[in-house]
C-alpha beads as a LAMMPS data file, in Angstrom:
LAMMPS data file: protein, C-alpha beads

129 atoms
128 bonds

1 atom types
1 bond types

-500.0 500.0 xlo xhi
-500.0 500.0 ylo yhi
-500.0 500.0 zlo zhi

Masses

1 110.0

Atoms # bond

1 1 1 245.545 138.874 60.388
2 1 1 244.650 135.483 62.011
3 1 1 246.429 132.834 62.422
4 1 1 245.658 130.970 59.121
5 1 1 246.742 134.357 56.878
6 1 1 250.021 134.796 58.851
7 1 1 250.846 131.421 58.575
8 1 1 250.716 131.953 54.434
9 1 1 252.304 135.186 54.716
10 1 1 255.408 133.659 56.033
11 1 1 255.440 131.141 53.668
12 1 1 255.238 133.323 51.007
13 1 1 258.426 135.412 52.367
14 1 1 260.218 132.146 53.230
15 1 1 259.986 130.760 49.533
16 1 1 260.898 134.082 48.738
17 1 1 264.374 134.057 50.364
18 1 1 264.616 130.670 49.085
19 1 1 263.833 131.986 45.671
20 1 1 266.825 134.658 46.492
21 1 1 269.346 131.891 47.071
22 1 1 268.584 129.975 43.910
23 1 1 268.794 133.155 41.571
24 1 1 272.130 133.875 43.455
25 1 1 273.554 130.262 42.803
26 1 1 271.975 130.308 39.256
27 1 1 274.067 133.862 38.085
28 1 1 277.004 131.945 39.963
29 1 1 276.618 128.606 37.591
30 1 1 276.148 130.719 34.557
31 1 1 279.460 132.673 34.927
32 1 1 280.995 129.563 35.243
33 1 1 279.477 127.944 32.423
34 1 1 280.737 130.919 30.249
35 1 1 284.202 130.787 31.409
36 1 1 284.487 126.987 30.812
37 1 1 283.165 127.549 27.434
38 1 1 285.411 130.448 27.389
39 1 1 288.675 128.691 28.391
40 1 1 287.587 125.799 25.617
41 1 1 287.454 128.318 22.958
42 1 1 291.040 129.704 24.178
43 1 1 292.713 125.907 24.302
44 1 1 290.980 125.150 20.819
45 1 1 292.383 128.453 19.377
46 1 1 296.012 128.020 20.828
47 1 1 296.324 124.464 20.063
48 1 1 295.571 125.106 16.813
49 1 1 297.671 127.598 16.411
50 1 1 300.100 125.152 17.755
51 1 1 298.986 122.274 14.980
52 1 1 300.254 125.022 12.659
53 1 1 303.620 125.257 13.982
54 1 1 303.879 121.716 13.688
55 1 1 305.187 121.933 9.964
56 1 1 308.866 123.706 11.030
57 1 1 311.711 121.973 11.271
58 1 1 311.736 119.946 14.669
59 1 1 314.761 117.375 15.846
60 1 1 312.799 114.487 17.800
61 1 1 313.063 115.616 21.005
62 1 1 311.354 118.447 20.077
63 1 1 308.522 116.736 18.356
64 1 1 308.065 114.271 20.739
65 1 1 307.387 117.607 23.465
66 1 1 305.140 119.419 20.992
67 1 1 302.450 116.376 20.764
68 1 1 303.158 115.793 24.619
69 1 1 302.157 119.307 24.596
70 1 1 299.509 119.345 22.437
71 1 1 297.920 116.063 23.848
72 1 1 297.629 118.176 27.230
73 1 1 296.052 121.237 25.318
74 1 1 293.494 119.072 23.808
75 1 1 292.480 117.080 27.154
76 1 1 292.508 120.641 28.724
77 1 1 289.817 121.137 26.136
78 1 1 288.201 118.527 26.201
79 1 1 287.632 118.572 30.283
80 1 1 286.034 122.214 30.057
81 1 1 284.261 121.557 26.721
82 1 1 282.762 118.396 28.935
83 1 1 282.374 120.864 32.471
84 1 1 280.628 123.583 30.200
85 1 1 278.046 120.765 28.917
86 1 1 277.636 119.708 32.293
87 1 1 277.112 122.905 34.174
88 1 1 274.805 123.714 31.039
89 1 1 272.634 120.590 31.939
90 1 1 272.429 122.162 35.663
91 1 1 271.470 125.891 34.845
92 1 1 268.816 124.097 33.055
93 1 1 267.717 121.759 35.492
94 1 1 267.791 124.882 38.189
95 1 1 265.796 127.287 35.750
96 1 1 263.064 124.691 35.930
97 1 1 263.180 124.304 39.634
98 1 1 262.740 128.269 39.905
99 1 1 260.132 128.380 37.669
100 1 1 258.139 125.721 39.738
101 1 1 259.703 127.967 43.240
102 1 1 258.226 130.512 41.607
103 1 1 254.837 129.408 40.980
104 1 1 254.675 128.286 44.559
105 1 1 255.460 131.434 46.120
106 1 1 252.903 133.225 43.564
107 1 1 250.051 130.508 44.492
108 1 1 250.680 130.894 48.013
109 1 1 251.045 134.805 47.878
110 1 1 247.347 134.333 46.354
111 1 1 246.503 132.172 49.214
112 1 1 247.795 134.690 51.805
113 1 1 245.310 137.612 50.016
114 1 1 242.380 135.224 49.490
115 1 1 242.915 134.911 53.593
116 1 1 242.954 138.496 54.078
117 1 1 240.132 138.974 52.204
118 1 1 237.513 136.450 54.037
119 1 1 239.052 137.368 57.334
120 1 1 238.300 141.082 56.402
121 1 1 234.550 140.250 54.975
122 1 1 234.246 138.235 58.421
123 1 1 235.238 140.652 60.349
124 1 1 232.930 143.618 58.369
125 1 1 229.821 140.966 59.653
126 1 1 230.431 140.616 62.255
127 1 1 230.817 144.396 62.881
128 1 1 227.634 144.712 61.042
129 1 1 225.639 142.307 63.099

Bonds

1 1 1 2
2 1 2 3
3 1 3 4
4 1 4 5
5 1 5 6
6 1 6 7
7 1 7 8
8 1 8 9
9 1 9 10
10 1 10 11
11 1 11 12
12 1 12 13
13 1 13 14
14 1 14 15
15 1 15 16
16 1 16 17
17 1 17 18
18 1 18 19
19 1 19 20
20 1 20 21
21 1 21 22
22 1 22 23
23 1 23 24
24 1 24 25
25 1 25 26
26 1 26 27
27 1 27 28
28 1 28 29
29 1 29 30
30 1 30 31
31 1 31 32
32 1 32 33
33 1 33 34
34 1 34 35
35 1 35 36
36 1 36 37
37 1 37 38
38 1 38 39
39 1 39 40
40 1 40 41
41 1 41 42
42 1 42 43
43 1 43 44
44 1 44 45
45 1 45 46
46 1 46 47
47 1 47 48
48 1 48 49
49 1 49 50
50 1 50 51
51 1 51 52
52 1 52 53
53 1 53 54
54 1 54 55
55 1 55 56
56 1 56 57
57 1 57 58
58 1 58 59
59 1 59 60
60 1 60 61
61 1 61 62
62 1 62 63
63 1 63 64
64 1 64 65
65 1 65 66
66 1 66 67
67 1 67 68
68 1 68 69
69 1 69 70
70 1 70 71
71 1 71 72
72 1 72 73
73 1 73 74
74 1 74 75
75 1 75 76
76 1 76 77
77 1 77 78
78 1 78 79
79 1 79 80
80 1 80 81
81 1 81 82
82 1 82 83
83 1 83 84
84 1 84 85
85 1 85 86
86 1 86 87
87 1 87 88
88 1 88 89
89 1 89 90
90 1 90 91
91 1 91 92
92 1 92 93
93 1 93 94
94 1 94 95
95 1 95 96
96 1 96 97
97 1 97 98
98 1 98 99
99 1 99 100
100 1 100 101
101 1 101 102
102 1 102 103
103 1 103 104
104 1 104 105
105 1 105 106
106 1 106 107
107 1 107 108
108 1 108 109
109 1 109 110
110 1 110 111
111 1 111 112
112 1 112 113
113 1 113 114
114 1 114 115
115 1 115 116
116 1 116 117
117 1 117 118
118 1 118 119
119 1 119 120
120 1 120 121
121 1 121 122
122 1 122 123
123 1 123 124
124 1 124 125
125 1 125 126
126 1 126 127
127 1 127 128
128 1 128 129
């Protein structure tokens, strides 16, 4: 291996790792993506179920804490509903950054062999000569 095939060897195995660190982070934002969405569902399902309630008899007091309460439940919602469409934006944006990762590590991978393979025809002249 010369110089110039070692040097795109280690490139290769240094986008690699990178490439390892981005799938890591990218299973890390998905999870989270599905929880937020997750959670949403759960607030969405509860406060409706709390919209339902609404209809039994309530003195004031008690109305006046079930639409406190429900005004929490549907900003609750509303902030996941927003972090889910937001982390959804990023897994997207980092899927396209892997794929282009990716086709650098494969296109200098092909380098590193194309290397390998003059270097070795070099070498077979020379021994010939």
């Amino acid at each position: 291996m010369t110089d110039r095939s070692k040097l795109l060897s280690l490139m290769t195995k240094r986008q690699s790792l990178g490439l390892m660190g981005a799938r890591r982070a990218l299973v890390e934002m998905i999870a989270q993506q599905k929880s937020a969405e997750a959670l949403s569902q759960r607030l969405d399902a509860l406060l409706e179920a709390r919209r339902q309630q609404a209809g039994a008899s309530m003195n004031v007091a008690q109305l006046r804490e079930h639409r406190r309460l429900n005004d929490q439940l549907a900003a609750e919602a509303d902030r996941n509903r927003l972090r889910a469409q937001t982390l959804a934006a990023d897994v997207a944006r980092s899927v396209d950054e892997l794929a282009r990762a990716d086709h650098k590590r494969r296109t200098l991978e092909d380098a590193a062999l194309t290397a390998r393979a003059h270097e070795q025809a070099e070498r077979d002249r020379k021994a010939e000569a």
